[in-house]
C-alpha positions as CSV (number, residue, x, y, z in Angstrom):
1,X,17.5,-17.5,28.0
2,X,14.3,-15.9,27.5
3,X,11.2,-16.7,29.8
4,X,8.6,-18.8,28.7
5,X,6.4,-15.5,28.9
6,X,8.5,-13.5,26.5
7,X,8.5,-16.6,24.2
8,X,5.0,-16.9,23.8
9,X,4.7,-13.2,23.1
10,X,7.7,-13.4,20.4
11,X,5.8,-16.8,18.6
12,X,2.8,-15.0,18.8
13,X,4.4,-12.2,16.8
14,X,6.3,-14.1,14.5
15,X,2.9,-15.6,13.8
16,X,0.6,-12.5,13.1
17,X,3.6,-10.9,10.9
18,X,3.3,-14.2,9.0
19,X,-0.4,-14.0,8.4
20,X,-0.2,-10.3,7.5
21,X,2.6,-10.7,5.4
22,X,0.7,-13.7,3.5
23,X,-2.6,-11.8,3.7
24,X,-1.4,-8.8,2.3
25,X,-1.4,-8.5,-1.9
26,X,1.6,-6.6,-1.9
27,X,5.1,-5.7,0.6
28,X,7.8,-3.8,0.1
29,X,11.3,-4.0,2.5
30,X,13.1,-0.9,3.1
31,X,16.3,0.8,4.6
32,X,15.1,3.7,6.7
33,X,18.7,4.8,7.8
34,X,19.6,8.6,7.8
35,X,15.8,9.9,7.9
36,X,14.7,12.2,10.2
37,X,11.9,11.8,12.6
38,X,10.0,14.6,10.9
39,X,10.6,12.9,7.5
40,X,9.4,9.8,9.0
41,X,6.6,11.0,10.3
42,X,5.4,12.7,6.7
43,X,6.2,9.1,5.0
44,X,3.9,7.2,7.9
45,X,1.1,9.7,7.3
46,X,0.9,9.4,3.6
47,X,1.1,5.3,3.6
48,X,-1.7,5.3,6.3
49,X,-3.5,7.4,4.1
50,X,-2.9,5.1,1.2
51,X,-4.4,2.4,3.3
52,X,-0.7,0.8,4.1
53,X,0.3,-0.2,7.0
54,X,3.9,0.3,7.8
55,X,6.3,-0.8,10.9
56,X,10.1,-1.3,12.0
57,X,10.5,-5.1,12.0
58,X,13.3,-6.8,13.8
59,X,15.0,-9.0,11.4
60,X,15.2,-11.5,13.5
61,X,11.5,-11.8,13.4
62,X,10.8,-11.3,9.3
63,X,13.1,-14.0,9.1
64,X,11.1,-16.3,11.0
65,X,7.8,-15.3,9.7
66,X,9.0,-15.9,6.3
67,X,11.0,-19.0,6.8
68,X,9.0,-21.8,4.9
69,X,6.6,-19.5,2.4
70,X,7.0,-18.6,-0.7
71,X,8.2,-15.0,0.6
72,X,11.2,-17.3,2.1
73,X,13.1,-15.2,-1.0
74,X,12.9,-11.9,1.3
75,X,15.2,-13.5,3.7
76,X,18.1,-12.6,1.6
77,X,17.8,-8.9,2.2
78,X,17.1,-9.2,6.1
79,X,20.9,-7.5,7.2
80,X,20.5,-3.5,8.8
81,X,17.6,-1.6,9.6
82,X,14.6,-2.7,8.2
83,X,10.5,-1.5,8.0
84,X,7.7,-3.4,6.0
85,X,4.8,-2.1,4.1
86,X,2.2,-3.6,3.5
87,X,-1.0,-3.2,1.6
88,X,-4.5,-5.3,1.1
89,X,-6.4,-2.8,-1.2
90,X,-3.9,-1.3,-3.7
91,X,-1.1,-3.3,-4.0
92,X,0.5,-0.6,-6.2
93,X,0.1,2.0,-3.3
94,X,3.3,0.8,-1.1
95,X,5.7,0.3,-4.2
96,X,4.6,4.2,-5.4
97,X,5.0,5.9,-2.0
98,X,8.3,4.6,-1.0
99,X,9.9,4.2,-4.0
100,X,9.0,8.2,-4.6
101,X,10.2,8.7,-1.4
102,X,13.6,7.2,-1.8
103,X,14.1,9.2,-4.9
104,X,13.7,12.3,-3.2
105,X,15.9,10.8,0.0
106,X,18.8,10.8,-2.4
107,X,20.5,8.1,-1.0
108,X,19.1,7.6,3.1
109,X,16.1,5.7,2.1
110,X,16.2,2.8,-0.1
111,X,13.9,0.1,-1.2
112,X,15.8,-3.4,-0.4
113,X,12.7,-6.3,-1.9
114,X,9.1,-6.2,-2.3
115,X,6.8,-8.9,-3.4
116,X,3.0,-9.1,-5.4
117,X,0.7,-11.9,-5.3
118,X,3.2,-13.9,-3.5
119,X,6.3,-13.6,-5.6
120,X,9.1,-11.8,-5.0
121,X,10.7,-9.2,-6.6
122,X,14.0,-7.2,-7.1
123,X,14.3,-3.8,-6.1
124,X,14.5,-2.9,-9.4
125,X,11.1,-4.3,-10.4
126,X,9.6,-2.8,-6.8
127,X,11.0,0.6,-8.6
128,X,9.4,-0.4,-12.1
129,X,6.5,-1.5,-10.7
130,X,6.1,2.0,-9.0
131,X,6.1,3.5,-12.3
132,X,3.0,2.2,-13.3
133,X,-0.6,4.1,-12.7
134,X,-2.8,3.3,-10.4
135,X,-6.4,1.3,-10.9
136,X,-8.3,4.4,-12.0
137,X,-5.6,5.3,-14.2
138,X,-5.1,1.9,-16.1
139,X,-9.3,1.8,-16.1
140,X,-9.5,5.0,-18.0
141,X,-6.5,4.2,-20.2
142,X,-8.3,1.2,-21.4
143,X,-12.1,3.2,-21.5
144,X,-10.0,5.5,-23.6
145,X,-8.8,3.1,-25.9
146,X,-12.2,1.5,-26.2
147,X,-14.0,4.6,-26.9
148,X,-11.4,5.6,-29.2
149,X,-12.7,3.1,-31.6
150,X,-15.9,3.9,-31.1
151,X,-15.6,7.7,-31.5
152,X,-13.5,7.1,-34.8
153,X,-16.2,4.8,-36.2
154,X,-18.7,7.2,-35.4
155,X,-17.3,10.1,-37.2
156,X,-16.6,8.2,-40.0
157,X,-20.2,6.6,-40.4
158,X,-21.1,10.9,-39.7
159,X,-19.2,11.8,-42.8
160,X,-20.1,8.9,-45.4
161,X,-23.7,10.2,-44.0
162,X,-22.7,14.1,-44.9
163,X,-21.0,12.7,-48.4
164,X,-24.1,10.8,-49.3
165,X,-26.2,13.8,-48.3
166,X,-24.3,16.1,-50.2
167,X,-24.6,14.4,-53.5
168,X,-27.9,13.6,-53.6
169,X,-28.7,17.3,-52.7
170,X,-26.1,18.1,-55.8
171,X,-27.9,15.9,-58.4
């Protein structure tokens, strides 16, 4: 049986990982198995640089930070070696990096769940969701679209203008 010390320190885990795991807009669960410390330490550097934060969570302790919220979903996944990443600014950024990184892993690094705004997702969807641009990338997709109308109005208000011009210089 555990002191009452050790306890204390293990609910007052339990309890941060819960508030960081509800705080965050975005988490993603992975296997970690069969990397190398040197390969680790790349994947840590770029997620910290992406603004995620990433750690080795005892299941034990996901599961009870989880247990009644709507993230109780991720419990189904908590068997083997397991780190979280999380992410309060992009919540594209921790789907991206790992799911990159487990492509190029070929097989030692998997993505096991991941959730957004609260709801949980497959890894397949964690793996779609990667796909997608970033922020700045959707925001100029969409300025480009918008401009694109504008731009094609614009030239064709520019040519009636030359045709007009043209045929009242001919007559």
């Amino acid at each position: 049986m555990p002191s009452d010390k050790i306890l204390e320190q293990k609910k007052t885990l339990v309890a941060n990982l819960r508030e960081q795991m509800t705080g965050a807009e975005a988490g993603v669960l992975v296997d970690y198995i069969g990397i190398t410390v040197e390969q680790d330490t790349a994947l840590r550097r770029e997620l910290r640089e992406a603004g995620v934060d990433y750690k080795v969570v005892k299941n034990t302790m996901l599961h009870l930070a989880v247990d009644g919220t709507d993230l109780s979903e991720l419990d189904s996944v908590l068997a083997g070696p397991t780190a979280l990443a999380l992410s309060g600014e992009d919540p594209l950024a921790p789907a991206r990096i790992l799911c990159k990184y487990a492509e190029k892993s070929r097989g030692k690094f998997s993505v096991k769940i991941g959730y957004l705004d609260g709801k949980v997702m497959t890894a397949d969807e964690v793996t779609a969701l990667s796909k997608l641009p970033n922020r700045e990338g959707l925001l100029s997709m969409l300025l480009s679209a918008l401009t694109g109308n504008l731009r094609g109005l614009a030239v064709g208000l520019n040519a009636l203008a030359e045709k007009k011009a043209e045929e009242e210089g001919a007559a």
